[in-house]
Structure formats: structure tokens, C-alpha cells
N, C-alpha and C positions, 0 to 999 in steps of 0.2 A: 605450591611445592612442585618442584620439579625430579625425577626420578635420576638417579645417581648416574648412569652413564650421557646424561642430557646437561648437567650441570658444566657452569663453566662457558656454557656455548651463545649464551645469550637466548634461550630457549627463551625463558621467562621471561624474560624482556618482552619479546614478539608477540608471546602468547597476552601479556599483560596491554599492550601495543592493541591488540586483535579485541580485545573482548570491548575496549574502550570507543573504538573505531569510529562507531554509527551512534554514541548516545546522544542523548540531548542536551545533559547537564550540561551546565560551564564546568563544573571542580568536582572533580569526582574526591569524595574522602574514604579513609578506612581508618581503623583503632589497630596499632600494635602491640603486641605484648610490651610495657616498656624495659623490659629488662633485653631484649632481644634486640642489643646493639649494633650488633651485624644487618640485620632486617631494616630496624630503622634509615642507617647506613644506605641500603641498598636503595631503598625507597627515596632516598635526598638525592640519590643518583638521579630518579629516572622523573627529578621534579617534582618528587611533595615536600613541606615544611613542617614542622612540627606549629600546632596552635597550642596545645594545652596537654594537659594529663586529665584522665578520670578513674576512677575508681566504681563502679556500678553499685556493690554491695560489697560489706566490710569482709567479706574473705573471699571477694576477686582479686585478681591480677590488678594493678595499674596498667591503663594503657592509653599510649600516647595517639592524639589524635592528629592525621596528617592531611593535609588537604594538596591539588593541584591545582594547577588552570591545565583544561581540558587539552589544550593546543601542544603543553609542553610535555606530556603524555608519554 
């Protein structure tokens, strides 16, 4: 999350950009809420796919799992 006068600016981006920089992985993944289209959205921007959907326990969220290659970051 990004704080409301930083949004818009590609903060997030850079910051997401920065933290990924040095790892080792090849595909870094994360789980989004999947109801949270915009998110998702945003995430197909900066190079993940959607693989699948999970459900952890029957009164979680669904959430969609995305993955990258590391490069396109």
C-alpha cells in the first residue's frame, strides 16, 4: 500500500521494483484477494499471471495466485 498523496506516481512500482532487486528466486509469487480487480489489474501490469485460485479454509477469501519471471519484475 501506498499512502494517498504518493499514489499515482509509480511509488509502488519502484518500491515493488527495490525490494525484488537482489533476490535469488527466478518467479517471485504472491495470493490476491480475488475479488480485488484493480489489484489483480495492477499486478498483470508489472508482469504476473494469474496460475490459479485457492481458498485456504471455507470462510477465507478466495485468492488468486500470481506468479512472475524475476527479469520482468
Amino acid at each position: 500500500m501506498v499512502r494517498e498523496p504518493w499514489r499515482g506516481t509509480r511509488e509502488a512500482a519502484r518500491i515493488h521494483q527495490r525490494l525484488l532487486r537482489d533476490r535469488p528466486e527466478q518467479r517471485p509469487a504472491l495470493l490476491v484477494d480475488a475479488s480485488h480487480t484493480a489489484l489483480r489489474q495492477r499486478y498483470g501490469q508489472w508482469g504476473y499471471r494469474a496460475i490459479g485460485d485457492q481458498q485456504p479454509f471455507e470462510d477465507a477469501p478466495v485468492y488468486t495466485m500470481m506468479v512472475s519471471n524475476l527479469q520482468a519484475t
